[in-house]
PDB file of N, CA, C and O in Angstrom:
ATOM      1  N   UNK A   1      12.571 100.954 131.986  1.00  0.00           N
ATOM      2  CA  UNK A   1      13.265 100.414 130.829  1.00  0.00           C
ATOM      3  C   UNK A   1      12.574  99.125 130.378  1.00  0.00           C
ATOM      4  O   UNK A   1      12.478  98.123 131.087  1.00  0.00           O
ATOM      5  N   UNK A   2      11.975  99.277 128.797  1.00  0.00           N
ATOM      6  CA  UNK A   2      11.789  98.086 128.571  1.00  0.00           C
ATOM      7  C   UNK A   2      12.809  97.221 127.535  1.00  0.00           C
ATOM      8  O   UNK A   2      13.722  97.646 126.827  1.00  0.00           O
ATOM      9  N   UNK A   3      12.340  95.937 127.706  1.00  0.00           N
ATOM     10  CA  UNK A   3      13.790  94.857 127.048  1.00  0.00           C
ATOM     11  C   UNK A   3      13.008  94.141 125.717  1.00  0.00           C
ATOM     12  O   UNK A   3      12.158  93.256 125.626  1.00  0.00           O
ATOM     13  N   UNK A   4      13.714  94.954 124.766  1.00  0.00           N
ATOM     14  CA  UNK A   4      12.698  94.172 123.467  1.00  0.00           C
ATOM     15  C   UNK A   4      13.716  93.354 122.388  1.00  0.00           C
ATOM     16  O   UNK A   4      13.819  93.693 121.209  1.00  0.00           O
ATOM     17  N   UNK A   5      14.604  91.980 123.118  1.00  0.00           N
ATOM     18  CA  UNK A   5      15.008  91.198 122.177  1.00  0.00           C
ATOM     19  C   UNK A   5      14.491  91.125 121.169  1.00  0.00           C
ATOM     20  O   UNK A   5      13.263  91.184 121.232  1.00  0.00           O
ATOM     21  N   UNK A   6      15.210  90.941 119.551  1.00  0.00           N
ATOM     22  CA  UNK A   6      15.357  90.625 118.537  1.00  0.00           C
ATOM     23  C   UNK A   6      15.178  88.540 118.458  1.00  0.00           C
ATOM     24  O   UNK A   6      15.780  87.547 118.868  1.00  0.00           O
ATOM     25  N   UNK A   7      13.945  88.892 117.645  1.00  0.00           N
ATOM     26  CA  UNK A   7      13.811  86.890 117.320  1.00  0.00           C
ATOM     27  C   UNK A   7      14.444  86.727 116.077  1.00  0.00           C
ATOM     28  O   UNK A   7      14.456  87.564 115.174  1.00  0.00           O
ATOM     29  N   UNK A   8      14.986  85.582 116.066  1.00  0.00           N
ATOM     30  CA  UNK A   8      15.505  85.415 114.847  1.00  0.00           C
ATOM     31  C   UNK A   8      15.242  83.579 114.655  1.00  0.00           C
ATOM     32  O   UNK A   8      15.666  82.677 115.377  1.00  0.00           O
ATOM     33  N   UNK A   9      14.427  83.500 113.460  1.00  0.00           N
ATOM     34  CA  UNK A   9      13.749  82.583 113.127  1.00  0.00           C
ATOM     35  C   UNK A   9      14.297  81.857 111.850  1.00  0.00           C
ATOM     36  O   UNK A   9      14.070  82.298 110.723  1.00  0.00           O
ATOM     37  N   UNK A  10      14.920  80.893 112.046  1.00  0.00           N
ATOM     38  CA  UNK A  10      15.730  79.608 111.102  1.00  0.00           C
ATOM     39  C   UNK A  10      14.813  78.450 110.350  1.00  0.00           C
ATOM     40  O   UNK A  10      14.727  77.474 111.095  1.00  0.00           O
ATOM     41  N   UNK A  11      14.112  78.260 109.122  1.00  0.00           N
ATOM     42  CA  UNK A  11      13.363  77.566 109.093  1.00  0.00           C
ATOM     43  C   UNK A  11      13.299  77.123 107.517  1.00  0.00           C
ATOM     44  O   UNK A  11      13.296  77.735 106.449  1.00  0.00           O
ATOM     45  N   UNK A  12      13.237  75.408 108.011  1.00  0.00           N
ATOM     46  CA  UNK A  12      12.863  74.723 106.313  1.00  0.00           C
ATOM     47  C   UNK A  12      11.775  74.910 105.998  1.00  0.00           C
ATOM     48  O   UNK A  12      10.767  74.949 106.704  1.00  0.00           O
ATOM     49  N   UNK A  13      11.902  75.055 104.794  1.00  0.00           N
ATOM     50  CA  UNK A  13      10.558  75.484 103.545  1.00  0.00           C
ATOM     51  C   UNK A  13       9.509  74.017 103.760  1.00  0.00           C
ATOM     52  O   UNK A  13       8.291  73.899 103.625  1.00  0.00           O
ATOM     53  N   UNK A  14      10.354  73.214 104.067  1.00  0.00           N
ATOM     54  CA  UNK A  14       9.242  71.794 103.808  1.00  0.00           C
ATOM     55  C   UNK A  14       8.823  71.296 104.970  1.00  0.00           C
ATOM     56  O   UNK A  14       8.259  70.211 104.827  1.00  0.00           O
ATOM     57  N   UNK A  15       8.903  71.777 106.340  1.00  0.00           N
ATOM     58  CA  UNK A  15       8.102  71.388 106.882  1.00  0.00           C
ATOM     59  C   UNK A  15       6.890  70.756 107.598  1.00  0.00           C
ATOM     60  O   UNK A  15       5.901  71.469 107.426  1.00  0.00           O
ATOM     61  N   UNK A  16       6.663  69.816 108.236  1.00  0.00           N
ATOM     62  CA  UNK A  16       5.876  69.446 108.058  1.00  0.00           C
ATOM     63  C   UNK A  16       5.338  69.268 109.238  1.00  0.00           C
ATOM     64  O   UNK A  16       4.493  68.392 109.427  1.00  0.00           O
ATOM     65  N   UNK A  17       5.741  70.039 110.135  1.00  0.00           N
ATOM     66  CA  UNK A  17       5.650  70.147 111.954  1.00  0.00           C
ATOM     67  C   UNK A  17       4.593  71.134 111.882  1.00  0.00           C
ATOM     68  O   UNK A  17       3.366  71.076 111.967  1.00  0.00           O
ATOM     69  N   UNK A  18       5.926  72.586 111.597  1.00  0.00           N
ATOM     70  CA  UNK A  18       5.311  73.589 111.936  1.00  0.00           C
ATOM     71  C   UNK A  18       4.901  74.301 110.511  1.00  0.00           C
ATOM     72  O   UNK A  18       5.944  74.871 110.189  1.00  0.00           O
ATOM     73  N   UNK A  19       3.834  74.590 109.398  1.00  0.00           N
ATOM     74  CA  UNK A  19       4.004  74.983 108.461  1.00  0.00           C
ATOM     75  C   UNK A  19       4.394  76.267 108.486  1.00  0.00           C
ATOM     76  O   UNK A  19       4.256  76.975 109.483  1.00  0.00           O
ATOM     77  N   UNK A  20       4.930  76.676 107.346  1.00  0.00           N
ATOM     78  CA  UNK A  20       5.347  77.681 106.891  1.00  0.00           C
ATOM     79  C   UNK A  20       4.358  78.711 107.165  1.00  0.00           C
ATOM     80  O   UNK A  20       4.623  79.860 107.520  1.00  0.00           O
ATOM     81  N   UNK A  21       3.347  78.284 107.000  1.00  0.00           N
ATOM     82  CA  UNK A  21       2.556  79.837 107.023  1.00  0.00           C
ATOM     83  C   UNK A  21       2.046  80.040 108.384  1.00  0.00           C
ATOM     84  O   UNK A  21       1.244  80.971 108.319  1.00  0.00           O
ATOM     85  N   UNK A  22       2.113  79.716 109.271  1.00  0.00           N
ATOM     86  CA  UNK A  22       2.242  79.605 110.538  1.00  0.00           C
ATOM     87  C   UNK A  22       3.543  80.249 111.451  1.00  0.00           C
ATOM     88  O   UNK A  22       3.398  80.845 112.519  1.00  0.00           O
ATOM     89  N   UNK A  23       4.454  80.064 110.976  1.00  0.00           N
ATOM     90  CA  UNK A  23       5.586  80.910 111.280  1.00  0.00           C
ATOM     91  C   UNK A  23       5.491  82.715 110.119  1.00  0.00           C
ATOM     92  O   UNK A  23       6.209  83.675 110.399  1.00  0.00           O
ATOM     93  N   UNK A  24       5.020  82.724 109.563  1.00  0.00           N
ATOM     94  CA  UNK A  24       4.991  84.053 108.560  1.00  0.00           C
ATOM     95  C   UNK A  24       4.023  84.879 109.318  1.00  0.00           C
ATOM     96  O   UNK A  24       4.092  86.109 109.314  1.00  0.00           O
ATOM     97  N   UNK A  25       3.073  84.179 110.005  1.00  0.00           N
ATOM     98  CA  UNK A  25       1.717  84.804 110.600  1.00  0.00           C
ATOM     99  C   UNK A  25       2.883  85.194 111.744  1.00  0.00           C
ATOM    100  O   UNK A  25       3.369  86.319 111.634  1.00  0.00           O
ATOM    101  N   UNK A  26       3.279  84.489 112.642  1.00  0.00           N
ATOM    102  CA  UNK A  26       4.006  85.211 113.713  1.00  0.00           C
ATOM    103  C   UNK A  26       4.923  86.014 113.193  1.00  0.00           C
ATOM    104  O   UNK A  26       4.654  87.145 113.599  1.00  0.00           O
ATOM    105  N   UNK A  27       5.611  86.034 112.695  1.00  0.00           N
ATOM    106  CA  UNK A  27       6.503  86.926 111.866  1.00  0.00           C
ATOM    107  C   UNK A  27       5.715  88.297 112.250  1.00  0.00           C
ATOM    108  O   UNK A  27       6.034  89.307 112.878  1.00  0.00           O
ATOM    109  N   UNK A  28       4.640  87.902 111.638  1.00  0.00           N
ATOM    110  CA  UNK A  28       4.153  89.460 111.111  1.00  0.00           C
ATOM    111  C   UNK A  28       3.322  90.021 112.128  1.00  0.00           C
ATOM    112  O   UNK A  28       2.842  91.149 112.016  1.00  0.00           O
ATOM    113  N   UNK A  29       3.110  89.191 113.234  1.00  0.00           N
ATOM    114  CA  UNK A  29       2.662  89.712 114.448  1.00  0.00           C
ATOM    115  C   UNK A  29       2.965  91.231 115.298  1.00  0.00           C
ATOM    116  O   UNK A  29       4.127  91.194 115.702  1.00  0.00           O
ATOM    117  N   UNK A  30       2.456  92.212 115.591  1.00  0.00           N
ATOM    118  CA  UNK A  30       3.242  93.584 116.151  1.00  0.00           C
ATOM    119  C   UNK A  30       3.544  92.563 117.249  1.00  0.00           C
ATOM    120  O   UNK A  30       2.936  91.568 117.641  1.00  0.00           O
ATOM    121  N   UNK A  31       4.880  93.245 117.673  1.00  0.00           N
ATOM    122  CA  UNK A  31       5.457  93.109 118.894  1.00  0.00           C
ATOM    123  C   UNK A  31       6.748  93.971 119.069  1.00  0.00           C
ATOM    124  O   UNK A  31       7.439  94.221 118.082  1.00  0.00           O
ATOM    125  N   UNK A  32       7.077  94.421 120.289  1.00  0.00           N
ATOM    126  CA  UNK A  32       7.946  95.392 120.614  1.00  0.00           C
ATOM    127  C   UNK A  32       9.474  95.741 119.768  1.00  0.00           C
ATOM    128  O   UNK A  32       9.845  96.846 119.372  1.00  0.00           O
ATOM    129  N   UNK A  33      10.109  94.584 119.660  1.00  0.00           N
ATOM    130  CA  UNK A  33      11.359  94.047 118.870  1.00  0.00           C
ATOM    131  C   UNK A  33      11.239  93.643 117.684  1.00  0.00           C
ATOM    132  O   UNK A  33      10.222  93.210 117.144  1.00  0.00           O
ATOM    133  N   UNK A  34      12.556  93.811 117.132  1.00  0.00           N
ATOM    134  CA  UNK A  34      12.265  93.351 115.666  1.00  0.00           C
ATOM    135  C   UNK A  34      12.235  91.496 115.225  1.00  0.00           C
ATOM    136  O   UNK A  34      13.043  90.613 115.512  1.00  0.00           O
ATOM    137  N   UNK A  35      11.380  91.463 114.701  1.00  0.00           N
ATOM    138  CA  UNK A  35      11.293  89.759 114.184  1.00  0.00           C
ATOM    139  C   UNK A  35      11.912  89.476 112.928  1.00  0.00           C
ATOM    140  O   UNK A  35      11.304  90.114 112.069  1.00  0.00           O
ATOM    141  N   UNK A  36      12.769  88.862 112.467  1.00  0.00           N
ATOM    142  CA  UNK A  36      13.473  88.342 111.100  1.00  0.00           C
ATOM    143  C   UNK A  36      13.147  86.834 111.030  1.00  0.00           C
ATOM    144  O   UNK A  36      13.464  86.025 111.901  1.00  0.00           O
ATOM    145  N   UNK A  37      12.525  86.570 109.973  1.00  0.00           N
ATOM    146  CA  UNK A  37      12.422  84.647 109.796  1.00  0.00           C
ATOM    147  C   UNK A  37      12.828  84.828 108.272  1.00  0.00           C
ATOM    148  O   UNK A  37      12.331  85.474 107.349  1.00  0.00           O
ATOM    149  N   UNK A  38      14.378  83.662 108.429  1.00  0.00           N
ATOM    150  CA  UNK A  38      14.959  83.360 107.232  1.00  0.00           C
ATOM    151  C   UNK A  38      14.249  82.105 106.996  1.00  0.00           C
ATOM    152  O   UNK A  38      14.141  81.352 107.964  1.00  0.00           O
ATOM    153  N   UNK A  39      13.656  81.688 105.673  1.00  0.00           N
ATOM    154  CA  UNK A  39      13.597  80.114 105.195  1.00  0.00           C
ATOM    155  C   UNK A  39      14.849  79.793 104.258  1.00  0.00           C
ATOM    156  O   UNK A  39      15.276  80.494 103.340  1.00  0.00           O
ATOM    157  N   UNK A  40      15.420  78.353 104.787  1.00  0.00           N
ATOM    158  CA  UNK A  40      16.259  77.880 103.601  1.00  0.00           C
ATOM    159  C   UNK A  40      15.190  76.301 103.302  1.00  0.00           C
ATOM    160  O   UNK A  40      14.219  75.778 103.848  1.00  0.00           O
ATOM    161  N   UNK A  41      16.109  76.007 102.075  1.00  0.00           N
ATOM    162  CA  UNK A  41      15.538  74.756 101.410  1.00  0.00           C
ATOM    163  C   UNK A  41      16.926  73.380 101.136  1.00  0.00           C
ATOM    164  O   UNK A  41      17.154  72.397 100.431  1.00  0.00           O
ATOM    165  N   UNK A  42      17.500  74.151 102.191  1.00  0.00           N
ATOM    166  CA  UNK A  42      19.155  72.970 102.132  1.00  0.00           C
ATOM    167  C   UNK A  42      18.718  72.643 103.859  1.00  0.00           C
ATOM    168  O   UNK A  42      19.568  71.947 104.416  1.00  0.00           O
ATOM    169  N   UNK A  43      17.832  72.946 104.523  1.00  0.00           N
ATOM    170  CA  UNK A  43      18.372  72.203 106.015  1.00  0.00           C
ATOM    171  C   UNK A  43      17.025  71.700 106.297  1.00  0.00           C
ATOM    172  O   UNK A  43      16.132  72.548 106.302  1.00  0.00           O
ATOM    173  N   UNK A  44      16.725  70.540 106.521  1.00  0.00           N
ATOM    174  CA  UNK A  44      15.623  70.602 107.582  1.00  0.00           C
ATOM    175  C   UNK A  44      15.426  69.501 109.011  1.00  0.00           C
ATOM    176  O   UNK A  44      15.564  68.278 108.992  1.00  0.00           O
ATOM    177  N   UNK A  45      15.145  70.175 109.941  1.00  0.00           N
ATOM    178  CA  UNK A  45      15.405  70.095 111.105  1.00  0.00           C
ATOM    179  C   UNK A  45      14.902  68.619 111.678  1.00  0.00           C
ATOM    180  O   UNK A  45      15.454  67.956 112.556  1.00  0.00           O
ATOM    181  N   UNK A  46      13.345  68.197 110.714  1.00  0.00           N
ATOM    182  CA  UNK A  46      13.095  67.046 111.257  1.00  0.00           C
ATOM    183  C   UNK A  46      13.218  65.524 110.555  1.00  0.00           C
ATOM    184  O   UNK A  46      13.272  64.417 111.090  1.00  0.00           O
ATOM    185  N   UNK A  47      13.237  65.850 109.385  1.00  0.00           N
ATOM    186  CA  UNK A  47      13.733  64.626 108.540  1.00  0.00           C
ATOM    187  C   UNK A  47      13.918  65.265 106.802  1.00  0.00           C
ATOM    188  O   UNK A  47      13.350  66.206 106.248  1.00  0.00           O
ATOM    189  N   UNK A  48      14.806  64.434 106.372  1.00  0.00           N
ATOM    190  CA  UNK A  48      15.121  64.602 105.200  1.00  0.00           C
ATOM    191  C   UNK A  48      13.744  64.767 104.051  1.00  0.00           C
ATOM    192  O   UNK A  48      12.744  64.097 104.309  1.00  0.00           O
ATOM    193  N   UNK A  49      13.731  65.690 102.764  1.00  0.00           N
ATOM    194  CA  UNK A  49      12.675  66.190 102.522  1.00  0.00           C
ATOM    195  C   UNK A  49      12.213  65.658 101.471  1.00  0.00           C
ATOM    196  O   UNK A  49      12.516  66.350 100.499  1.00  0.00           O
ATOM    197  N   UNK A  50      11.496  64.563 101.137  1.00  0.00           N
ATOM    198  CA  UNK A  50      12.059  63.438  99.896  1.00  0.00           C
ATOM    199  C   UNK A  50      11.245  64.277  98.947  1.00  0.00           C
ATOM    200  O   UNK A  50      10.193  64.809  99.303  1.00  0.00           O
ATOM    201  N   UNK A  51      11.777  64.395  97.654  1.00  0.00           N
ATOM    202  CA  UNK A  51      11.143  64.635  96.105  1.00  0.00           C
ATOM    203  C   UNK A  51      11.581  66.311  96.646  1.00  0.00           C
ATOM    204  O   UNK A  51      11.469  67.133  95.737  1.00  0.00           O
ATOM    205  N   UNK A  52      11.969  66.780  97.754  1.00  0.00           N
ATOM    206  CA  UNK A  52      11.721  68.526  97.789  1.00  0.00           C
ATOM    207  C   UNK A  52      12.852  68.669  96.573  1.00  0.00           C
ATOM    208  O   UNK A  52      13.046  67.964  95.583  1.00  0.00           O
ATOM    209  N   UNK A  53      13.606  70.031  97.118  1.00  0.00           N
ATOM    210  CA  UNK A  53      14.135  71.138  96.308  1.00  0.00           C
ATOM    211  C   UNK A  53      15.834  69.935  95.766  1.00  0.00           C
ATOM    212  O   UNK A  53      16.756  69.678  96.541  1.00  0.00           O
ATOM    213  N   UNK A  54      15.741  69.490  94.414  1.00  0.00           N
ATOM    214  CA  UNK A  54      17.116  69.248  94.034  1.00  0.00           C
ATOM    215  C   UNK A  54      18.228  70.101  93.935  1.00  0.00           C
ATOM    216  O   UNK A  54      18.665  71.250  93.884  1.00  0.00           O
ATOM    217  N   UNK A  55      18.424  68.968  93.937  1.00  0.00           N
ATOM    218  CA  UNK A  55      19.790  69.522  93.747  1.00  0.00           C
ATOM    219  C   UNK A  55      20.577  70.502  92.241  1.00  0.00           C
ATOM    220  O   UNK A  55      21.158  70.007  91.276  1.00  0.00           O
ATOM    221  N   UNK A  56      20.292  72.107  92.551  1.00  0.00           N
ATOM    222  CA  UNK A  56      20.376  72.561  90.981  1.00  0.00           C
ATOM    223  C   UNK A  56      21.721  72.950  90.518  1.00  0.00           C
ATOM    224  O   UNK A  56      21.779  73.683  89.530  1.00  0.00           O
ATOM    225  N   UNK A  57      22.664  72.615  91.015  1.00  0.00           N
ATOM    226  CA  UNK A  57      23.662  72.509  90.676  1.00  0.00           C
ATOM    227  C   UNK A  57      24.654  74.357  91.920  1.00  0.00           C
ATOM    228  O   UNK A  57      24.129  75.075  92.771  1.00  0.00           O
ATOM    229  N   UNK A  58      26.159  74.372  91.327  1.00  0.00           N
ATOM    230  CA  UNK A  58      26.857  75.151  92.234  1.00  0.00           C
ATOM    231  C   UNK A  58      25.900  76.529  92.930  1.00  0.00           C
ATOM    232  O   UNK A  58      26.206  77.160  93.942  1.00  0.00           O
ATOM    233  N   UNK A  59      24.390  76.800  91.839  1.00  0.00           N
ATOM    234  CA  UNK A  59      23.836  77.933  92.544  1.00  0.00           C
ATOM    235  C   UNK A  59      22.979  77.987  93.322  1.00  0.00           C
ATOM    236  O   UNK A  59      22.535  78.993  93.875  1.00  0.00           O
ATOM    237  N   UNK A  60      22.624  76.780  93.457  1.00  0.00           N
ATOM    238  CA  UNK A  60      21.894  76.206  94.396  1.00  0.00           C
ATOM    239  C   UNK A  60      22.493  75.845  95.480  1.00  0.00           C
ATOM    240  O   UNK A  60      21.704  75.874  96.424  1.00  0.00           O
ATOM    241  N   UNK A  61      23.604  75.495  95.791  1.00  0.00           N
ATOM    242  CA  UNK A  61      24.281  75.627  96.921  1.00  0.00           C
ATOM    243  C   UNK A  61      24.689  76.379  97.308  1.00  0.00           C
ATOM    244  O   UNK A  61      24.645  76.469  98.535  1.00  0.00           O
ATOM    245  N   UNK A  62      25.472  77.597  96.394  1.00  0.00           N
ATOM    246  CA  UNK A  62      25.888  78.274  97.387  1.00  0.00           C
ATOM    247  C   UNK A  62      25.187  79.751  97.262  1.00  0.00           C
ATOM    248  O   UNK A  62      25.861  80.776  97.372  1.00  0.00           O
ATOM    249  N   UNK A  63      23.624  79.773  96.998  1.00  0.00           N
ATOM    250  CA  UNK A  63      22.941  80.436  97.123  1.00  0.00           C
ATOM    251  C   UNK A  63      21.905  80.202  98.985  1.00  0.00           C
ATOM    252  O   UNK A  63      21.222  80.995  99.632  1.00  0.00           O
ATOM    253  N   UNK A  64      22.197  79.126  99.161  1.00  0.00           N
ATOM    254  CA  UNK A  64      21.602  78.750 100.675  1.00  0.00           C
ATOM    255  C   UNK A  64      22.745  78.664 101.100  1.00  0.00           C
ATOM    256  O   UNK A  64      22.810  79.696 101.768  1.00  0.00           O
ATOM    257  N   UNK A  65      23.841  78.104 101.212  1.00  0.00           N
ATOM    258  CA  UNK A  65      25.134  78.544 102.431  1.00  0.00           C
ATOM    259  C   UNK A  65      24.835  79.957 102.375  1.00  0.00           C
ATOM    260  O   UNK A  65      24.176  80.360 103.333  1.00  0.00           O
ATOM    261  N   UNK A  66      25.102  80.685 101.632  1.00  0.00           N
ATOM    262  CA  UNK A  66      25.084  82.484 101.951  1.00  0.00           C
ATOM    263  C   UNK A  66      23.643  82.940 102.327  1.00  0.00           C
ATOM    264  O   UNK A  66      23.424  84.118 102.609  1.00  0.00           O
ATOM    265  N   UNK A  67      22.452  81.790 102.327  1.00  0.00           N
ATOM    266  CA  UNK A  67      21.298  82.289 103.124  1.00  0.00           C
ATOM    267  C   UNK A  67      21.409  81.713 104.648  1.00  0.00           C
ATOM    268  O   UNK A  67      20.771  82.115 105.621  1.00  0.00           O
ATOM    269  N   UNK A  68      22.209  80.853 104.615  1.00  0.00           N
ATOM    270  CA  UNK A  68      22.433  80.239 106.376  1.00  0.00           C
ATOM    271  C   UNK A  68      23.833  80.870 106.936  1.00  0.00           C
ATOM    272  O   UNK A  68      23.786  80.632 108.143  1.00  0.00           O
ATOM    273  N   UNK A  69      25.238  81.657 106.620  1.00  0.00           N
ATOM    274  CA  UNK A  69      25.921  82.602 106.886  1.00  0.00           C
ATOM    275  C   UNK A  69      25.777  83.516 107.231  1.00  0.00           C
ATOM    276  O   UNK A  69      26.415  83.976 108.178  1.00  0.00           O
ATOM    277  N   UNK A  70      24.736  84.236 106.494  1.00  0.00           N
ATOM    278  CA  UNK A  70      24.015  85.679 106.749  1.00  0.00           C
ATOM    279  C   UNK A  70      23.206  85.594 107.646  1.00  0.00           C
ATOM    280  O   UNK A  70      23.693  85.947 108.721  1.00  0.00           O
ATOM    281  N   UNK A  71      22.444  85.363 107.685  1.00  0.00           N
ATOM    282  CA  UNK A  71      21.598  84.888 109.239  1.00  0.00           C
ATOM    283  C   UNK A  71      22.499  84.378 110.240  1.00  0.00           C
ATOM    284  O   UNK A  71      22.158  84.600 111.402  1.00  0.00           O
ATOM    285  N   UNK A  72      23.577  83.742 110.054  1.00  0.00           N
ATOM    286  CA  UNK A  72      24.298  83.168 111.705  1.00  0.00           C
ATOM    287  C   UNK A  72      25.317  84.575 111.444  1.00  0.00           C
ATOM    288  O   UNK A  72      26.374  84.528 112.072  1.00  0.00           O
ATOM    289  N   UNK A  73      25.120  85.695 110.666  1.00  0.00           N
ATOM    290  CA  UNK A  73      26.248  86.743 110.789  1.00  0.00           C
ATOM    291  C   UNK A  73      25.209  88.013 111.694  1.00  0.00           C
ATOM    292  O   UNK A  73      25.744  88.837 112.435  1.00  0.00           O
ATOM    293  N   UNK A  74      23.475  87.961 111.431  1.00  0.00           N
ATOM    294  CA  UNK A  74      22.693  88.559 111.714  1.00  0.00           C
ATOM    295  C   UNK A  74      22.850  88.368 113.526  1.00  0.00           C
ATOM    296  O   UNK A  74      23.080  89.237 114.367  1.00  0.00           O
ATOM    297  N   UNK A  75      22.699  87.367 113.643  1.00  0.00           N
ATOM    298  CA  UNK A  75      22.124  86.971 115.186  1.00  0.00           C
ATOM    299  C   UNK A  75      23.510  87.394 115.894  1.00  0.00           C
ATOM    300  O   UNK A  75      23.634  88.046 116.931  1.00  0.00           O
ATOM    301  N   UNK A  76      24.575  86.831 115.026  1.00  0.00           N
ATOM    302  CA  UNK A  76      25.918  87.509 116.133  1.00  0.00           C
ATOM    303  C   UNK A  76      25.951  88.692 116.278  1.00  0.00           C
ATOM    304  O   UNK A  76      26.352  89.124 117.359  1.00  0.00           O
ATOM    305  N   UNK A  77      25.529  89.628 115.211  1.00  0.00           N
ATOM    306  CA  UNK A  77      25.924  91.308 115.130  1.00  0.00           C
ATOM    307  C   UNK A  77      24.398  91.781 116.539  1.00  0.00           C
ATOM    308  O   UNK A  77      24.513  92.612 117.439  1.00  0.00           O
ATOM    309  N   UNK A  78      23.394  91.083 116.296  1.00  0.00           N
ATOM    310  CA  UNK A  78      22.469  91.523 117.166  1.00  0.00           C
ATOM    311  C   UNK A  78      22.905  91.079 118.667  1.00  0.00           C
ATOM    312  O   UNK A  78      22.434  91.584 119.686  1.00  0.00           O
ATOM    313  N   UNK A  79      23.884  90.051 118.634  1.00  0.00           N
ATOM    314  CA  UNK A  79      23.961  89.765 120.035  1.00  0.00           C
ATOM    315  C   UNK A  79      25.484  90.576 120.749  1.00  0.00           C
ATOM    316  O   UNK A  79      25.670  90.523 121.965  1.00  0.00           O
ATOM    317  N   UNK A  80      26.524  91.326 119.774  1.00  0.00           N
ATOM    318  CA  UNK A  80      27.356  92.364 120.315  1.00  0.00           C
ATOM    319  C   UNK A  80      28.626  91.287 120.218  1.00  0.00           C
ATOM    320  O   UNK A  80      29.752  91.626 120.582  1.00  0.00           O
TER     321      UNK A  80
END
């Protein structure tokens, strides 16, 4: 029996650690399990993203809450 967890990959667009296209390359890497990498442009992990994505008003918000919901609804349904 082999064990092929599901990755599930959470990540700001503005980055400046790990770039973006650096995580897309692993993404797209073969490997046994399935890989999903969501980007949002409302969170980022290491500091606030100055001049990034404004603020465009109600669809802009709650177009990324329902991209960071869906993904924390993904990882629960994959984890049972």
């Amino acid at each position: 029996m082999t064990i092929r967890p599901p990755v599930f990959w959470l990540h700001d667009a503005g980055d400046r650690f790990e770039p973006i296209a650096e995580t897309t390359a692993a993404a797209a890497a073969p490997r046994e399990g399935p890989t999903e990498l969501t980007v949002s442009h409302l969170i980022s992990h290491a500091s606030p993203l100055p001049g990034g994505q404004e603020d465009s008003g109600p669809g802009f918000w709650l177009g990324e809450m329902w991209t960071l919901l869906a993904f924390s609804l993904r990882v629960l349904r994959a984890g049972g």
